[in-house]
C-alpha positions as CSV (number, residue, x, y, z in Angstrom):
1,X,9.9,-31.1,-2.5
2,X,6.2,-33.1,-2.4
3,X,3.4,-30.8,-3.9
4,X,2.0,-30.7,-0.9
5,X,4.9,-29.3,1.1
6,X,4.6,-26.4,-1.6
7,X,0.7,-25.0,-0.4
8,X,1.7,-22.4,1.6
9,X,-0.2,-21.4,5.0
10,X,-2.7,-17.9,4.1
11,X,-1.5,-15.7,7.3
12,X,-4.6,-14.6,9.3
13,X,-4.4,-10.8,8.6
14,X,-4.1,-11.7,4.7
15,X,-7.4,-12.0,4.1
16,X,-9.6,-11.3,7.5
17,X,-12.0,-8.2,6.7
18,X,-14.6,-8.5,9.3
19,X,-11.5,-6.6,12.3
20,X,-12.3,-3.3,11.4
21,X,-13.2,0.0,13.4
22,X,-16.5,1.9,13.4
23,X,-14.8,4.6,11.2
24,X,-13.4,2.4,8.7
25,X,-16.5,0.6,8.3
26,X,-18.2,4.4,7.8
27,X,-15.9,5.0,5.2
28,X,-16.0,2.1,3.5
29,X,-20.3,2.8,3.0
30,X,-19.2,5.5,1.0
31,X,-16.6,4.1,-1.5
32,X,-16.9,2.2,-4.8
33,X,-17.3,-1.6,-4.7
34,X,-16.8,-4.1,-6.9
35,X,-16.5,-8.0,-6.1
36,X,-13.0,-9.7,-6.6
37,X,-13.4,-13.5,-8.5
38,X,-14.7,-15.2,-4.9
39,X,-17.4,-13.0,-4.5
40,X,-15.4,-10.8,-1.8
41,X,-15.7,-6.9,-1.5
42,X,-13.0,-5.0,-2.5
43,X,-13.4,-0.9,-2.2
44,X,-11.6,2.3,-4.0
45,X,-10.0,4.3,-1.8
46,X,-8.0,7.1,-3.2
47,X,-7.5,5.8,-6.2
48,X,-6.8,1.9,-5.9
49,X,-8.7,-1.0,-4.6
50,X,-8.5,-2.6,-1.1
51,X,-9.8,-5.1,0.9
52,X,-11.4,-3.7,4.3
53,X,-8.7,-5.4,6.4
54,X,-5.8,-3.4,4.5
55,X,-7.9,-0.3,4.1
56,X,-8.1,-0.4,7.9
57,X,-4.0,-0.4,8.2
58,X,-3.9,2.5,5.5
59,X,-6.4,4.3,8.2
60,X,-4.5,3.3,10.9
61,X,-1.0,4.6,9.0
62,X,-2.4,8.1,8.0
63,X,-3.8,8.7,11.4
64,X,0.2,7.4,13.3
65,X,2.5,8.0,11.1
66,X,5.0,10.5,11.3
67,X,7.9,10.7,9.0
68,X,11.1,11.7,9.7
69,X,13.8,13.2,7.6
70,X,15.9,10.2,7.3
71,X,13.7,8.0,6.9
72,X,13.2,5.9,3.6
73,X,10.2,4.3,1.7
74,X,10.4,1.6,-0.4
75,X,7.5,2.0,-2.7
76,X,6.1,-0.6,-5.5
77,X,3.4,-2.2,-7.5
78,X,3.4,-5.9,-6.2
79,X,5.4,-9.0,-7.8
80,X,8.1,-5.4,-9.3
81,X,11.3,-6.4,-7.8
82,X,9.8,-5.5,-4.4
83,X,12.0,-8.4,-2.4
84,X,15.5,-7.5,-4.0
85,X,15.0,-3.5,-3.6
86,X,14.5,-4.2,-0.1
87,X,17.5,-5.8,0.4
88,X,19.6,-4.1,-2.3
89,X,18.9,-0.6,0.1
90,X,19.1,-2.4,3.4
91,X,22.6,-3.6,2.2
92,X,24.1,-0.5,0.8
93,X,22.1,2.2,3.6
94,X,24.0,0.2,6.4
95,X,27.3,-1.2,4.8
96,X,29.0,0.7,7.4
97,X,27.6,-1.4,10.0
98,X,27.4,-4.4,7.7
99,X,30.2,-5.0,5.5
100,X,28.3,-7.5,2.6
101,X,31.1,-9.8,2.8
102,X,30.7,-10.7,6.4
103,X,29.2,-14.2,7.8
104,X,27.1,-12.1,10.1
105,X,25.4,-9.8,7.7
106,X,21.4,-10.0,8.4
107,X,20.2,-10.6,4.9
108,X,22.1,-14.1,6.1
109,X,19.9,-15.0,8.3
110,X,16.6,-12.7,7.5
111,X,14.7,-12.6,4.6
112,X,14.7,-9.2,3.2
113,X,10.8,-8.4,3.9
114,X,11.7,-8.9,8.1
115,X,14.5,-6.3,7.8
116,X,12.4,-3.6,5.3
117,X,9.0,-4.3,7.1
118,X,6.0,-3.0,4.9
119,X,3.1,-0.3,6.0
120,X,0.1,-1.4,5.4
121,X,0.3,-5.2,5.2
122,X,2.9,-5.9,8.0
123,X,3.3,-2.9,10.9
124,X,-0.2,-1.2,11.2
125,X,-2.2,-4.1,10.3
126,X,-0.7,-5.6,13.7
127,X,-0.8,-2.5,15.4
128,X,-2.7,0.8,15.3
129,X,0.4,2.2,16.8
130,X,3.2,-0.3,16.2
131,X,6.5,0.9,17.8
132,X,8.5,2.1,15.2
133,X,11.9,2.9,17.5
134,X,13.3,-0.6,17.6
135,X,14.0,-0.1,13.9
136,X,17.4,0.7,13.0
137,X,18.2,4.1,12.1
138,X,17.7,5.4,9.5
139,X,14.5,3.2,9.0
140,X,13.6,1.8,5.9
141,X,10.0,0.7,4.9
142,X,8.3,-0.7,2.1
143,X,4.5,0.0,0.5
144,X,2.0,-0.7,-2.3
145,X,0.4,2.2,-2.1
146,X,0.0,4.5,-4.5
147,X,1.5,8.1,-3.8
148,X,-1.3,10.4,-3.3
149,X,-2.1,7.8,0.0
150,X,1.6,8.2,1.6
151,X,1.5,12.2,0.7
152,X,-0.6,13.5,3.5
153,X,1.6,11.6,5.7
154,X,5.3,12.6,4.3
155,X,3.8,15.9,2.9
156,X,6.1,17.7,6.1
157,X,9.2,15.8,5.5
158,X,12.0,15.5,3.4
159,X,12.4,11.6,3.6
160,X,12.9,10.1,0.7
161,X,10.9,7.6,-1.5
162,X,12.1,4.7,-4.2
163,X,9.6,3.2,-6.6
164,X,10.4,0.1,-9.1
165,X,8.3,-0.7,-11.4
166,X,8.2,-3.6,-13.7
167,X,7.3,-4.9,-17.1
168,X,3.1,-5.2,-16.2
169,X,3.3,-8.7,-18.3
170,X,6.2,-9.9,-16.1
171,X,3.9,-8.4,-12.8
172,X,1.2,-10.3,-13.9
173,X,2.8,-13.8,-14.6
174,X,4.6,-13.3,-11.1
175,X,1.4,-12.3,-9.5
176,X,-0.3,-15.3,-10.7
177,X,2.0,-17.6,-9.5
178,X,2.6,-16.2,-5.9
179,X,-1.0,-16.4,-6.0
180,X,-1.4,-20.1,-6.7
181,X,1.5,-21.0,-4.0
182,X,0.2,-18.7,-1.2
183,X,-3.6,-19.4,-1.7
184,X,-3.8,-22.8,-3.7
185,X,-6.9,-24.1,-3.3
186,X,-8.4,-20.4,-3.2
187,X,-7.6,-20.4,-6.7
188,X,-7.2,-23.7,-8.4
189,X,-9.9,-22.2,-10.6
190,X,-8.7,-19.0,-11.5
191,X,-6.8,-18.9,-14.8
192,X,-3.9,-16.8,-16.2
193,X,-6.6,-15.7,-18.5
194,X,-9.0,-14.5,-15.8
195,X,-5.9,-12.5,-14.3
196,X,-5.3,-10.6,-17.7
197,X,-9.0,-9.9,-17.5
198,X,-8.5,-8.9,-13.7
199,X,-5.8,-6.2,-14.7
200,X,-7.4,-4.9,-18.0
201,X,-10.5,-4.0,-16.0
202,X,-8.7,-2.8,-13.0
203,X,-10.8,-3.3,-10.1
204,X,-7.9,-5.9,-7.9
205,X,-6.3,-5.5,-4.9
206,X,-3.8,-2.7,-5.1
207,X,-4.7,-1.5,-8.8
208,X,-5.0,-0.7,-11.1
209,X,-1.4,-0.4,-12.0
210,X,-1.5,2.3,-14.2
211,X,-2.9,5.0,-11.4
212,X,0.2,3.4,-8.8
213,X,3.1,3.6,-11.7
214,X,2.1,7.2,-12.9
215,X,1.6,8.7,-9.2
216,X,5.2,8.1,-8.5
217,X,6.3,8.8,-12.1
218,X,4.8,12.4,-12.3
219,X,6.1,13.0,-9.2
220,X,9.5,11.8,-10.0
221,X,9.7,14.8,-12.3
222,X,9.5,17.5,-10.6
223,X,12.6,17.7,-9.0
224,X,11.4,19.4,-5.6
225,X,10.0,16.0,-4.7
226,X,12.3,13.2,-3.4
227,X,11.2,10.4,-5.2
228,X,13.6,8.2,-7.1
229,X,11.8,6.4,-10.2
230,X,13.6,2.9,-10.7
231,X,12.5,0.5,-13.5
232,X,14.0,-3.7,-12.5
233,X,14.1,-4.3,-16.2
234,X,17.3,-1.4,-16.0
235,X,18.1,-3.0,-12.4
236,X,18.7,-6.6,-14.3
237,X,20.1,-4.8,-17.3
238,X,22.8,-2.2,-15.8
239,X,23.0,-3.3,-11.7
240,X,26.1,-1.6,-11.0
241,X,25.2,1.8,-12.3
242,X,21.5,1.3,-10.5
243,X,22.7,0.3,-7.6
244,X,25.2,3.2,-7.3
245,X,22.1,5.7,-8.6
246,X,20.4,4.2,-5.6
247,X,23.2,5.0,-3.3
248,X,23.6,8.7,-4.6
249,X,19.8,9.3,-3.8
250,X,20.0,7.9,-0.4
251,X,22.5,10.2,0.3
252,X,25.5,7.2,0.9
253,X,27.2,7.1,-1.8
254,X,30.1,4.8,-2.5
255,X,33.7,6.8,-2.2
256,X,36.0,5.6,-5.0
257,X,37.9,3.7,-2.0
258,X,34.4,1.3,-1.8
259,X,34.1,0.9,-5.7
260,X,37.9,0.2,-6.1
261,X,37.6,-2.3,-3.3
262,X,34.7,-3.8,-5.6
263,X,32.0,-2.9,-2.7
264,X,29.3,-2.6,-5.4
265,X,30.2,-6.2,-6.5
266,X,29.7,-7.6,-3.2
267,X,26.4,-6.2,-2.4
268,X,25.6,-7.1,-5.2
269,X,26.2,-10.4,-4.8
270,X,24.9,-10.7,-1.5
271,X,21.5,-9.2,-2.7
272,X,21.2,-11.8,-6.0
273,X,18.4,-13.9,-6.5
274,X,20.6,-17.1,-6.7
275,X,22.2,-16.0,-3.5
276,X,19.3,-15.1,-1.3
277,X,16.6,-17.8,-2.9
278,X,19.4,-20.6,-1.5
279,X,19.7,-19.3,1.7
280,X,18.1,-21.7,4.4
281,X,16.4,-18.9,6.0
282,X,14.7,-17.6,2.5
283,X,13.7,-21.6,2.1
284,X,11.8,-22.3,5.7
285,X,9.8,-20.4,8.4
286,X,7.6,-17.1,7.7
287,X,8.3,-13.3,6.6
288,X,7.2,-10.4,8.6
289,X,3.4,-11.1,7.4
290,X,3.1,-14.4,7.6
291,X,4.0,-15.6,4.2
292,X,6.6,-18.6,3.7
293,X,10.1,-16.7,2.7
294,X,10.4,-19.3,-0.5
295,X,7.1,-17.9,-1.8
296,X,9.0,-14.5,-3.3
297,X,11.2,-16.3,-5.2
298,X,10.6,-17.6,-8.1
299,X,12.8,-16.8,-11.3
300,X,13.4,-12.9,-10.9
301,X,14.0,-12.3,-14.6
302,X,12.9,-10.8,-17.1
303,X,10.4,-11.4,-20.5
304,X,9.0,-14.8,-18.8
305,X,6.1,-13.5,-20.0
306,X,6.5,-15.0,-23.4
307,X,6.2,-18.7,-21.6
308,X,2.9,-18.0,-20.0
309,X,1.0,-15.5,-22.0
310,X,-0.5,-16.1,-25.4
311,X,-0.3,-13.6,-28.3
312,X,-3.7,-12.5,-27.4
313,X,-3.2,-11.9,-23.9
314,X,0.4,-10.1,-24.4
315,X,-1.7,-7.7,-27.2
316,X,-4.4,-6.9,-24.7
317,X,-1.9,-6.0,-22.3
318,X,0.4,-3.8,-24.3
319,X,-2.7,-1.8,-25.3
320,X,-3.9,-1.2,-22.3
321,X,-0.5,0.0,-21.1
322,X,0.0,2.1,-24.0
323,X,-3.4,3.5,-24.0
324,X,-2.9,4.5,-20.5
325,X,0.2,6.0,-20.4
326,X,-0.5,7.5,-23.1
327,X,1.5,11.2,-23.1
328,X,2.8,11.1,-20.1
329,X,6.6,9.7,-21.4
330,X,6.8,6.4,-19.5
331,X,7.2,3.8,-22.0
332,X,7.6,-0.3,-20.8
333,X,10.3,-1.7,-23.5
């Protein structure tokens, strides 16, 4: 492919910050600031930092959204396994009406992020009150935001929430790369090393990853709360047994018929990075949010890290990890 087939089309809503209401700008005069790399606001709101143009969807979510009891959330840090959770739970909540095997299934011809549309940078960043009943029941969406920003909203409802997190030196590397393909010349300046300095000091779109990981991972203790707690480093390691934990939590779990039948396998299969990065649908066109479908897939493994990062930057980051989780019994091998 020429180099200059790879730059990848920024989507309008990615980055435009002046759209906003009376009321968001209102708020956002009262939040902390700080300045991203190009010199562009970005504002803490309820614990992680925003650009106005997505804190205006988070507004525009908490003041529409209604939860119902079937409904599922996809919930992540970005560049954690976001793309194949989406289409590992769209394949096994509707295998009923999708058998993974079958020419026709959707992930065929959809990327995953059109079938599991997200919150905040898709739906209600296109619509204050985006229609939500042409979605197939029972509806399945996806966030970045932390947990204490969806829990006003599901606070009345039993529907349930996945997280995956990720290896934050594996986040980073991927982040930096998606980066550089969707936003090339934003960031043809902008080292690996400035990113490491980016996530050690915290102030970046959607961090800092510590207060996202442990919202979700206190809450997936206490057992009164529906939140399953995933981690893609035991997704890559044991993705039968996560797969089928997935299933149990979402209330579908495979009958011993299914797994006999190798069901698991399938979806599996289906859902793989070598099978959904070939597709001709994942390799042309746009997602959901305007984003070229090729742009979220990259390698999908794990400990890439090690290629990218220096020993300095990999020590930095394991101490900031460790000195932030500190006592609360999540550990990143």
């Amino acid at each position: 492919m020429e180099a200059s087939q790879n730059l990848l089309q920024t989507p309008q809503n990615f980055m435009k910050d002046d759209d906003v209401s009376q009321e968001c700008e209102n708020l956002i005069s009262s939040l902390p600031s700080e300045k991203d790399f190009m010199g562009r606001n970005l504002y803490n709101y309820q614990g992680s930092w925003y650009y106005p143009s997505r804190l205006q969807a988070i507004l525009n979510f908490q003041k529409d959204f209604k939860a119902r009891d079937t409904d599922i959330i996809l919930a992540s840090f970005p560049k954690s396994g976001t793309t194949w959770l989406k289409a590992l739970a769209f394949a096994v909540v509707h295998r009923n009406k999708y058998a993974p095997n079958l020419v026709s299934h959707p992930l065929l011809s959809n990327n995953p992020h059109n079938l599991v549309r997200f919150l905040e940078l898709d739906l209600y960043v296109k619509d204050q009150r985006p229609d939500l009943e042409e979605i197939p029941s029972p509806k399945i969406f996806a966030t970045h935001m932390p947990f204490q920003t969806l829990h006003e909203t599901l606070r009345d409802s039993p529907c349930k929430v996945v997280y995956v997190c990720r290896n934050i030196k594996d986040v980073l590397v991927s982040r930096w790369h998606f980066r550089s393909k969707v936003r090339n010349e934003l960031y043809s300046n902008y080292s690996l090393e400035d990113m490491v300095d980016e996530f050690i000091k915290g102030d970046y779109a959607f961090g800092p990853f510590d207060n996202q990981v442990l919202s979700y991972w206190k809450v997936s203790l206490v057992s009164s709360k529906p939140v399953l707690f995933m981690k893609y480093e035991e997704m890559i390691e044991k993705p039968e047994a996560q797969v089928m934990r997935l299933a149990d939590f979402l209330g579908c779990s495979f009958t011993e018929e299914e797994k006999q039948s190798g069901m698991v396998e399938k979806i599996l299969e289906l859902c793989s990075f070598g099978n959904l990065s070939n597709l001709e649908t994942n390799k042309t066109g746009t997602s959901a949010f305007g984003i070229a479908p090729h742009a979220f897939f990259r390698k999908g493994g794990v400990g890439d890290w090690k290629n990218h990062l220096s020993d300095d930057m990999a020590r930095k980051l394991d101490e900031m990890v460790e000195k932030k989780l500190r006592g609360s019994g999540l550990k990143f091998e």
